[in-house]
C-alpha positions as a printed NumPy array, in Angstrom:
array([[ 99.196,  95.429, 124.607],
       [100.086,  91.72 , 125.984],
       [ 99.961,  89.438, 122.895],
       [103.004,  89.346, 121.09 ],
       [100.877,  89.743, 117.698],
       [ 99.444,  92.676, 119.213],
       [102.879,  94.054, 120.277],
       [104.56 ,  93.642, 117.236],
       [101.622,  95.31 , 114.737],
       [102.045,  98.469, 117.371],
       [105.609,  98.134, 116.846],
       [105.311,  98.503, 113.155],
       [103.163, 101.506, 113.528],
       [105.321, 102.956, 116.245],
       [107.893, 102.812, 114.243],
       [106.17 , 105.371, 111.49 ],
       [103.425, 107.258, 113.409],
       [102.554, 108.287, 117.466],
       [102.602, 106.461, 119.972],
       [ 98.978, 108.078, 120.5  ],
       [ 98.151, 107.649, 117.201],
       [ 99.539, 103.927, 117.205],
       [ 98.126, 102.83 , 119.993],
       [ 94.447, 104.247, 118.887],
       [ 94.845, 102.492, 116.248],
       [ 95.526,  98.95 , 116.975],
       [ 92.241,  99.403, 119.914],
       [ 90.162, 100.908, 117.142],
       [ 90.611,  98.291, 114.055],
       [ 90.902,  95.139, 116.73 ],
       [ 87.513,  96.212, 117.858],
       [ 86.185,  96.801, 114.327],
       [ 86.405,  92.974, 113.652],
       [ 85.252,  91.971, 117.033],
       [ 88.665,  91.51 , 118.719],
       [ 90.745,  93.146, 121.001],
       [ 95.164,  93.793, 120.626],
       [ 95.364,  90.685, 123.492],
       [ 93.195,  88.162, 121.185],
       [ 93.865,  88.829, 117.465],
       [ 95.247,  86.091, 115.593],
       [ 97.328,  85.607, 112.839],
       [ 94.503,  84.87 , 110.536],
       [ 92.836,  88.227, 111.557],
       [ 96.171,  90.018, 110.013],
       [ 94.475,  90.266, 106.675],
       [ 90.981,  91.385, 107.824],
       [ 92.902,  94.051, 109.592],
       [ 95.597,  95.327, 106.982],
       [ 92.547,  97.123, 104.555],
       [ 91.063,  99.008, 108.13 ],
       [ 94.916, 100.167, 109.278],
       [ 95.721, 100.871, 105.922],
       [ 92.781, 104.12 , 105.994],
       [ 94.472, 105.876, 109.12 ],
       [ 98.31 , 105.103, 108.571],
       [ 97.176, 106.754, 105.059],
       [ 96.279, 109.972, 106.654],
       [ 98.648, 110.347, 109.379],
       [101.849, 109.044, 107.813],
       [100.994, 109.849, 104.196],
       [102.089, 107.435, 101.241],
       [105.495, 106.276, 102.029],
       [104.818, 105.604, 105.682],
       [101.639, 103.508, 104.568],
       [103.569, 101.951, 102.39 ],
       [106.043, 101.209, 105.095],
       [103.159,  99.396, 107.493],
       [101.202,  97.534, 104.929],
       [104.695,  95.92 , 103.515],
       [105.607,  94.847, 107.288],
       [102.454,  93.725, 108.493],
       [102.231,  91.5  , 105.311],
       [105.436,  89.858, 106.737],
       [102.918,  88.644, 109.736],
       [100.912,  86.681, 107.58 ]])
């Protein structure tokens, strides 16, 4: 992941889930709005916050998604 927006939203799930799991992640809900890690933009923070939110749910449980969705808010 080369753009720094795309870095630092893997960062933020790194930091509470996989790297696997992480990684997948950012790829998977980039492409669901039609962008990649390398050309999201801050205004596509809050189109992606509701699709991370599903998958840090179920693989960090409630306090971890908690975790995320507070930090990536911080990148709005």
């Amino acid at each position: 992941m080369s753009s720094d927006l795309g870095q630092r939203i893997y960062d933020i799930l790194k930091a509470e889930l996989s790297e696997i799991t992480s990684s997948i992640i950012v790829k998977e809900k980039c492409k669901a709005i039609g962008k990649t890690p390398d050309t999201i933009t801050s205004e596509d923070i809050q189109r992606l916050i509701p699709l991370i939110m599903g998958p840090a749910l179920l693989f960090g449980g409630k306090t971890k998604s908690q975790r995320i969705k507070e930090k990536l808010q911080k990148l709005i």
